[in-house]
N, C-alpha and C positions, 0 to 999 in steps of 0.2 A: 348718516348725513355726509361723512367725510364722500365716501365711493358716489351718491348721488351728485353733489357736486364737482369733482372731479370728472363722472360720467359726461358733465354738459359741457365742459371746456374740450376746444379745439383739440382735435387726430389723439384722441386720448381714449380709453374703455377701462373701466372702472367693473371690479368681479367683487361681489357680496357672497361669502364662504360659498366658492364653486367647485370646494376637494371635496374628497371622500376624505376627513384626515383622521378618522378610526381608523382607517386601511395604511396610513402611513407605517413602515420600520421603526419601532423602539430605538434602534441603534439613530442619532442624532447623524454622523455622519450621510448614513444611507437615507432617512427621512429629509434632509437637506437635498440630496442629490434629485430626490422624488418629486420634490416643488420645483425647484430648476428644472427638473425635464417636463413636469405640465404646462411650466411659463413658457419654455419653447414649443411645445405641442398647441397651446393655447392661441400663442402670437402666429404661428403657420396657420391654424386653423380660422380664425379672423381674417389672415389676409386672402384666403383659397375662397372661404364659404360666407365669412362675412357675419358669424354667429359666433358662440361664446358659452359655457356654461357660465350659472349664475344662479342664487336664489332669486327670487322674483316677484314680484305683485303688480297684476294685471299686465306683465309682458317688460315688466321696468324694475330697477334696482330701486325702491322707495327713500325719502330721505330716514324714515324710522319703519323697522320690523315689526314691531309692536302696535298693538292697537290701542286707542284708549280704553280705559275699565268700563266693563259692563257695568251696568245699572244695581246699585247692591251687591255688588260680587269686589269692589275693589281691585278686583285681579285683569289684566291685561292679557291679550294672547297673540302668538304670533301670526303674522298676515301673510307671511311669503312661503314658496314653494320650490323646490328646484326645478329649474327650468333652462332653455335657452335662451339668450340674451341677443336678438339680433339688433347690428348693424348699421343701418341703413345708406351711409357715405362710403367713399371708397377710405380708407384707410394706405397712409404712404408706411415704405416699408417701417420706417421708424420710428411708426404710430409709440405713444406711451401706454405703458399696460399697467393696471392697478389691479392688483390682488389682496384683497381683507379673509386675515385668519386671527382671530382675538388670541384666545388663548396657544393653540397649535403653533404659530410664528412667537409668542412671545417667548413659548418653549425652548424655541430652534432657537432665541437668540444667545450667543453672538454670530452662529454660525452660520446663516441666512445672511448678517449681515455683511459678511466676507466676502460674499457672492454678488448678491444681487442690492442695489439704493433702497433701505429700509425706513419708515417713518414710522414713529408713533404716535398715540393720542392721547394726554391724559385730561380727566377732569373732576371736579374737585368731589373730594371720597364723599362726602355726605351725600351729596348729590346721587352718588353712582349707589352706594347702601343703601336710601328710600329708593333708588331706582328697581334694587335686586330683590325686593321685597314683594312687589308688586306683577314680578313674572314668574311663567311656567316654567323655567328652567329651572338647572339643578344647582347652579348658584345662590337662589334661592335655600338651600339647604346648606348653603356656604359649601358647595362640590365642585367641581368643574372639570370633567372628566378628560378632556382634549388634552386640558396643560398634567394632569393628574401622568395619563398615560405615556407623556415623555418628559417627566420630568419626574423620576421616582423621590426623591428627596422632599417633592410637594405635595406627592402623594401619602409618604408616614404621616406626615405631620399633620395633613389634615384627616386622618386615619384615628390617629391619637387623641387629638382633640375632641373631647365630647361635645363643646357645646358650639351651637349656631353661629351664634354674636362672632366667638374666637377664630373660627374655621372662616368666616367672611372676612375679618381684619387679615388673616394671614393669607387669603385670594387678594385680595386688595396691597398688602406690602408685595408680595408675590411679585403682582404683575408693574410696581412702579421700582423695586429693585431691578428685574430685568430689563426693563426701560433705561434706566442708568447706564446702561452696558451701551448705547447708544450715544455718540455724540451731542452735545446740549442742543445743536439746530438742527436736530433730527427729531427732538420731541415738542409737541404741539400742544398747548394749552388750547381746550375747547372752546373755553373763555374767551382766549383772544383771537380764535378763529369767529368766532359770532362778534367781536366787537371791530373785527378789521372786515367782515360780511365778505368771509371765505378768502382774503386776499392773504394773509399768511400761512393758508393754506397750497394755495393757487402758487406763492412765491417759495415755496421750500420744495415743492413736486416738482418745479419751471416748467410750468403750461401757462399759457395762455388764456386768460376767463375773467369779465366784467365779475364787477362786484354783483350781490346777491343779498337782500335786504335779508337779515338771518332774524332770531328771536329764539332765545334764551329756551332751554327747560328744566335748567335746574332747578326754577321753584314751581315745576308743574304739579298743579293743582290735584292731579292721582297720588305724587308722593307725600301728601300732607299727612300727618297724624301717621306713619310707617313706623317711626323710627319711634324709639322708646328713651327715657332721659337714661337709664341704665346703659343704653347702647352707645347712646353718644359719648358718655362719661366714660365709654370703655373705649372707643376710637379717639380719646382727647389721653388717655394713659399711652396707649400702645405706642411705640418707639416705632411707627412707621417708614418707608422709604418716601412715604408721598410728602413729606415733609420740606425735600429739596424742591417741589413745587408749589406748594401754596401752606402757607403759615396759617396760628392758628386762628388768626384774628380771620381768616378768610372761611376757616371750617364753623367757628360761631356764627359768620354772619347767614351762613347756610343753614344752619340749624337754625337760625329766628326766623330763616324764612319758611321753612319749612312744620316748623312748628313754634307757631306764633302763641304768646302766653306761658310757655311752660317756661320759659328762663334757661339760661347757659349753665349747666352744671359746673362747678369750681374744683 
């Protein structure tokens, strides 16, 4: 959503995971220097040809990857492909460039952020658990192999960890820990990017872009019945980092709306 709307604001281009970041250096120094040199390979190539790697659906960055659940299947799958992203304006040299890598940049942080103006985005964990539930990815198995591979220390643990539930609470602390490493207006509540209709988004990048009538998905109607009252009762224990952002009175009311009837676990 973020890189879609970013995409439509003024001399700006917005990249949906357009690394190879399997191929990145283990070594954090040297896998930093490898995103810096595509950002400048990137920004030359934009302005010479006017095109862009990018994942893609139907020739555009979509505001969601995911599709809705097939019929009786519950499960979602992904829509987009790697592609090239063209252009179609001229671009001035000091067009803005957005690049989204979930887990791989959260890895790199602090060290990306040294470099190059970093943002993050969090949104409230219930929301994002009945979200991981319902995709083909490997977080779905509480894994995440991007942040795994440079970040050894996330990889024992979730190595160790037997069960499901556990290994996705500690993806989940994981990625709002390294978020912290980030100055406080450098991280974005989804929340209140949907309820300022992209403008706190729009004002922390400084681009230029009309408001954007947004709508909610964290009580979409695929993630209902996902989550288990065991699960929730385990994300209401767990000593989270996502804690500095939304309290708990904020993770029950996600929970009632997501699973209406079964009651808040105490």
């Amino acid at each position: 959503m973020a890189c879609r709307l970013l995409g439509e604001a003024a001399d700006t281009v917005a990249l949906f995971e357009p690394m190879s970041v399997a191929e990145l250096p283990r070594d954090p120094t040297a896998a930093c220097a490898d995103v810096l040199a595509f950002i400048e390979q990137t920004r030359h190539g934009l302005l010479t040809t006017g095109r862009a790697p990018s994942k893609l659906r139907e020739g555009a960055v979509p505001d969601n990857p995911i599709a809705e659940p097939e019929a009786g299947s519950g499960q979602r799958r992904l829509t987009v492909e790697p592609g090239w992203l063209q252009v179609n304006t001229r671009l001035p040299d000091d067009f803005m460039l957005v690049v989204k890598h979930n887990a791989a940049f959260a890895a790199l942080l602090p060290g990306l952020a040294e470099r190059v103006p970093t943002l993050a985005l969090v949104r409230n964990p219930v929301a994002v658990l009945a979200s991981w539930q319902t995709v083909p990815l490997p977080v779905a198995d509480g894994r995440i192999p991007a942040g795994e591979r440079l970040d050894p220390a996330l990889a024992a643990r979730l190595a160790e960890e037997p069960d499901r539930d556990q290994r996705q609470y500690i993806i989940l602390d994981w990625f709002f820990a390294r978020f912290a490493l980030l100055p406080a207006g450098r991280v974005l509540r989804y929340e209140d990017i949907i309820a300022s209709w992209g403008e706190s988004l729009f004002r922390s990048v400084g681009v230029a872009a009309g408001p954007r009538e947004l709508m909610s998905r964290n009580a979409n109607p695929a993630y209902r019945g996902r989550l288990s009252v065991s699960a929730h009762a385990g994300l209401r224990a767990y000593p989270g980092a996502w804690r500095d952002w939304y309290d708990q009175a904020e993770l029950d009311a996600a929970w009632a709306r997501l699973c209406p009837g079964t009651g808040v676990p105490g």
